[in-house]
Every structure is written in C-alpha cells, then in structure tokens.
C-alpha positions as CSV (number, residue, x, y, z in Angstrom):
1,X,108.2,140.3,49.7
2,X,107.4,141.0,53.6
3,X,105.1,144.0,54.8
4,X,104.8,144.7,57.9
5,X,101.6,146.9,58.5
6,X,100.6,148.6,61.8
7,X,101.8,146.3,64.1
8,X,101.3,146.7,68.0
9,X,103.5,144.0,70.0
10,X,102.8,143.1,74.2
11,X,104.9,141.7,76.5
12,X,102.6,141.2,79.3
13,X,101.1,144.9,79.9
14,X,103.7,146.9,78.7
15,X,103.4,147.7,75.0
16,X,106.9,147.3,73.2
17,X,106.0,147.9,69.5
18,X,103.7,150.6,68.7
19,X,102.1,151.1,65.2
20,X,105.1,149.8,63.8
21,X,105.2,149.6,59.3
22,X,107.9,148.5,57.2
23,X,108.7,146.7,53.9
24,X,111.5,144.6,52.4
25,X,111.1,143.9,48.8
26,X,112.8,140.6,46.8
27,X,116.6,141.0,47.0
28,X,116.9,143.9,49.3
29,X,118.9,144.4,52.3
30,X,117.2,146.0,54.8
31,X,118.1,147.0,58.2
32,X,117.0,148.2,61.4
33,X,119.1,150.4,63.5
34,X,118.8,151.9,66.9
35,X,119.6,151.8,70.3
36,X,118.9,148.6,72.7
37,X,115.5,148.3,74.2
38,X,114.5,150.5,71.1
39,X,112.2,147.2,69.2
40,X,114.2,145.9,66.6
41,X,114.6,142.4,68.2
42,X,111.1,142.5,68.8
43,X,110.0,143.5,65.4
44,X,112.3,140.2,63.9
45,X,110.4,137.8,66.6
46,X,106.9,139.1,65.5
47,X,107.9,138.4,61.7
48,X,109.1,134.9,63.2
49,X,106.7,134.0,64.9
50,X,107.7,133.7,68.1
51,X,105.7,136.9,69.3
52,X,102.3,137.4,68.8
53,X,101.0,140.5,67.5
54,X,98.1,142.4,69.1
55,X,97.4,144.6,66.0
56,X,98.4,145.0,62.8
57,X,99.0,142.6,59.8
58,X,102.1,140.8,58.7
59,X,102.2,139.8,55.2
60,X,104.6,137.7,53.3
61,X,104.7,137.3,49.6
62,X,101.3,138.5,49.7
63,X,99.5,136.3,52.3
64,X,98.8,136.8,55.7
65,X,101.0,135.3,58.3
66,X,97.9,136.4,61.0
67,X,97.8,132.1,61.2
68,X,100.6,130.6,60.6
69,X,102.3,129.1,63.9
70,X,105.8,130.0,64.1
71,X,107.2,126.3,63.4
72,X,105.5,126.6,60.1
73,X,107.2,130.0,59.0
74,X,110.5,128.3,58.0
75,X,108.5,126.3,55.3
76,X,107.2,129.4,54.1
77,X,111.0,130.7,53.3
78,X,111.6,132.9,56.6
79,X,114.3,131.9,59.1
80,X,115.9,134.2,62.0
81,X,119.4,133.8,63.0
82,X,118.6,135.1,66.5
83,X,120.5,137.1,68.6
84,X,122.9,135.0,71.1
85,X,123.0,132.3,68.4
86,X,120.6,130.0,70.9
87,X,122.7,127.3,69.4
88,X,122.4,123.9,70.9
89,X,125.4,123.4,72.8
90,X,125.7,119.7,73.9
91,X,124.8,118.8,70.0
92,X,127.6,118.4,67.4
93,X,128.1,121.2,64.7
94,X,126.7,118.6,61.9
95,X,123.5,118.4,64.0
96,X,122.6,121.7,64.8
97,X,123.3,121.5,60.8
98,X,120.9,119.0,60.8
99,X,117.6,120.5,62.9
100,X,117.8,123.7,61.0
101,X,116.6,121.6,57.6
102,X,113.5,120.4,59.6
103,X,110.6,121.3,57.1
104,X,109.8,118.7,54.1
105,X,111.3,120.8,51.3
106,X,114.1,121.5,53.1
107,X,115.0,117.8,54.2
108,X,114.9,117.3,50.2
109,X,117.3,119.5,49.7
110,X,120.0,118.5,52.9
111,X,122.9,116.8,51.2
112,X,122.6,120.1,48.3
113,X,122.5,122.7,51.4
114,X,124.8,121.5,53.2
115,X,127.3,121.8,50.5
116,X,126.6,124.8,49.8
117,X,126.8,125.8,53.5
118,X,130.6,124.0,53.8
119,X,131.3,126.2,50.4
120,X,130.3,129.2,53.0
121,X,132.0,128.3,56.1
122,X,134.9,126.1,55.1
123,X,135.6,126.0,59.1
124,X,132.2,124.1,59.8
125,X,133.3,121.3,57.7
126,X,136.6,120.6,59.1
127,X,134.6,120.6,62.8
128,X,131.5,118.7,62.1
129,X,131.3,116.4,64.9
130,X,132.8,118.9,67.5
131,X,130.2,120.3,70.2
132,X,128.6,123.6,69.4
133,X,129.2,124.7,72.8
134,X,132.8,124.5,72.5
135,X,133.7,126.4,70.0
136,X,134.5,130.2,69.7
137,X,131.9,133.0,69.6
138,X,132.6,133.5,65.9
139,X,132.3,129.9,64.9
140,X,129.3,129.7,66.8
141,X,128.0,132.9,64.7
142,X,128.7,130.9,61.9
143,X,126.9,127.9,62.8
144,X,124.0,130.3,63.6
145,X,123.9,131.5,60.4
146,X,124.4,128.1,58.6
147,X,121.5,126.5,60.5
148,X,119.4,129.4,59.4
149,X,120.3,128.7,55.5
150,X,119.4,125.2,55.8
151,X,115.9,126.1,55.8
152,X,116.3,127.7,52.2
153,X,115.2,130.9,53.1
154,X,114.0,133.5,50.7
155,X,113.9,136.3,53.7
156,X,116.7,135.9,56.1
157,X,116.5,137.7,59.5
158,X,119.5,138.1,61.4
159,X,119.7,139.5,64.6
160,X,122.7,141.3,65.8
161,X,125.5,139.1,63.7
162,X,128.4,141.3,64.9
163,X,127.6,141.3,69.0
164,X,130.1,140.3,70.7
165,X,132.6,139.3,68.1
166,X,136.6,140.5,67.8
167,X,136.5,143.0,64.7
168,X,138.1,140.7,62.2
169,X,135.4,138.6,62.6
170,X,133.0,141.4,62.1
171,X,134.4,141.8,58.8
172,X,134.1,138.2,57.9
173,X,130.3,138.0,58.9
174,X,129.4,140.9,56.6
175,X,131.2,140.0,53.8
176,X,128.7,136.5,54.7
177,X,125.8,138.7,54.4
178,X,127.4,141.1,51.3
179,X,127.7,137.1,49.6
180,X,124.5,136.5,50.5
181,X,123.1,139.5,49.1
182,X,125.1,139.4,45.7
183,X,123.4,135.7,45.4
184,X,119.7,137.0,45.9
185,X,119.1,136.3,49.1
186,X,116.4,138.7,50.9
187,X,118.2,139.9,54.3
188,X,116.3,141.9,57.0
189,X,119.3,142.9,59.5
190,X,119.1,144.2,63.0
191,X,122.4,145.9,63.8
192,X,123.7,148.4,66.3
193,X,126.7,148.7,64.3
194,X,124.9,151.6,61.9
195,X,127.8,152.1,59.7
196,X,128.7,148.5,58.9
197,X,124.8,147.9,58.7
198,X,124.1,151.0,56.5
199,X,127.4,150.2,54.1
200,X,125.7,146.8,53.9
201,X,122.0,147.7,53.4
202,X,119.7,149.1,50.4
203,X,117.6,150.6,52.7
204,X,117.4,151.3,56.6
205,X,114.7,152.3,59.1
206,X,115.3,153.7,62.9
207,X,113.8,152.2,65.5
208,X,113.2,154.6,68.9
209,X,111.1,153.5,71.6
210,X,109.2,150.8,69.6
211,X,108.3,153.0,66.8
212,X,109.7,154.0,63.8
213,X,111.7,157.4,63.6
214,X,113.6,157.7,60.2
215,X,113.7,156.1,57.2
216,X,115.4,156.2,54.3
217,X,118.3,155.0,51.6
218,X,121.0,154.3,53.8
219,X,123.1,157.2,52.0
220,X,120.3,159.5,53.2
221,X,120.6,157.6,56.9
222,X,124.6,158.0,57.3
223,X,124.0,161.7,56.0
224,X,121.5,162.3,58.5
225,X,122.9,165.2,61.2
226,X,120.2,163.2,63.9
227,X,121.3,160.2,62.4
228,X,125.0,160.9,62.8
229,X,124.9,162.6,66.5
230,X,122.5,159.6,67.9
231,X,124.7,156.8,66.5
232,X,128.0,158.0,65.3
233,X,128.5,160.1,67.5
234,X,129.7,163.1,64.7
C-alpha cells in the first residue's frame, strides 16, 4: 500500500531524515519506534504531506505522492492523527467531527461515519456540543482519532496515541487501534511505548538519528538484546 523509498527530509539546513525506506502493506500494522528527536514524527509528516521531501519517492497504492499537495492526501485515503492532537479547541466536539470529513467522498459518507465513529467512542456522542478544549487529555485523544476516521482512511497514521495519557487510558486507545486493525484498517504507528507498540504491530522498524537501524517482525524486535537494552531497558 505505501513505500517509502530513499527519502532525505530538511528542516532548514539541518538534515533530519537521511535515506530513510520503509513499507506497509494492506492491513498491516506497522510501527516506528525510537527515541525522541530520532525521525519518526518527521517520517509521518513527509507521508502527510505536511513536509516536503528533498529526495527520495513516496508512493501510495502505486502512484507517486511526489505532487500531491498535502490537503489532497486525505482524498487519496491517508489521514494522521498527529501528535498533540492539534485539536481545535474553541470548536464543539461534533465540529471538529465535522472538518475531518472535508474531502467530496467523505462528505458523502458523514451521517454513515459518524455512526460508526459514536459506535467507537460512545463518550463523543454523549459530549457533542461541548468545546474540544475542555475536555480531558484522553477524550481529546479520542476526538483526534475520530476526526482522523472521518476521512475514511485506508492508511491511518497515528502519532504518539498514548503521550501523555493515565495508563488506563493507554489501554483503551490500543485496544482502538487493535479494533481498527481486526476491521482492515492499514495503521502506520509512531510509539515510544515499544512494547505496547510491538504487542500491537505486524511489523516494526527503529528509527536512530533519522535513519533506519532495525527492522523486523516485532517478535524478532522485542527479542532483540539492542532492542531490549535501548528501550526496555532489560
């Protein structure tokens, strides 16, 4: 479904991506682990769109995404839930809802999705017309995520889900994404949690210093000594 081939990424003069390669094929979970500063939120905002890339090729379902301006990639079937949420605070919960279905096909589809989103996260139904910006860090993970299904994604890129959150909420955001997955949605997953990411994930690929180090099955990952030391510290 998405290659990534090659891909050098710039912010100004310092080079944060370098030669970076990865693929995530229909109906995988993939994620990408590593410390902070290491690329993997950069990597997610090149796919987006959002960051231009200075080499290399991106290709999604077998075209180029070279082209394609970053408000047009949620047409094509890829939406981020970005780290931070970036939610729109002053807006009610149904409208934040609302702007996430902002391409043709998925306005078609908005009374369907939104269903379907309600069936997700019971919560965001009962608290449709309260402000974004009041509500706790895990509902607004949850709104996050439900804006970013109202695009109808076929590859959804999530960006940190867990950060910040109290643990039980953890657990209730990746059962979300083990849902997701068990319905056939594409996930690529950035996560600094490795062993909730890796106990998630088909497949998993280290990120150091804006290349990639490791990769692997994610039982070969969490049996990794490196892996273990770097991140688990076993």
């Amino acid at each position: 479904m998405l290659e990534v081939r090659d891909i050098d990424v710039y912010y100004g003069d310092s080079q944060a991506l370098h030669g970076v390669s990865l693929s995530v094929d229909k109906g995988e979970v993939v994620t990408l682990v590593g410390s902070n500063g290491a690329g993997k939120t950069t990597t997610l905002r090149a796919i987006a769109g959002t960051l231009p890339i200075a080499r290399g090729e991106l290709i999604f379902e077998g075209d180029s995404l070279r082209k394609v301006p970053a408000h047009q990639r949620p047409g094509l079937g890829i939406a981020l839930v970005p780290e931070g949420r970036d939610l729109w605070p002053q807006l009610t919960v149904l409208e934040n809802l609302q702007l996430g279905a902002f391409s043709r096909e998925a306005r078609k589809q908005l009374a369907e999705t939104l269903a379907w989103v309600f069936e997700l996260f019971p919560r965001l139904q009962e608290r449709v017309k309260q402000l974004a910006g009041s509500m706790s860090g895990g509902e607004q993970q949850m709104v996050a995520i439900a804006r970013a299904l109202m695009s109808r994604p076929r590859l959804l890129m999530m960006d940190e889900p867990s950060l910040g959150l109290a643990p039980v909420v953890v657990s209730q955001v990746f059962a979300t994404i083990r849902r997701l997955h068990g319905e056939g949605l594409t996930i690529l997953l950035v996560e600094q949690n490795l062993k909730k990411a890796l106990e998630v994930a088909d497949r998993g690929y280290v990120v150091e210093t804006g290349t990639i180090s490791l990769r692997g099955t994610s039982a070969e990952l969490l049996e990794n000594p490196d892996v273990r030391a770097a991140y688990l510290g076993i």
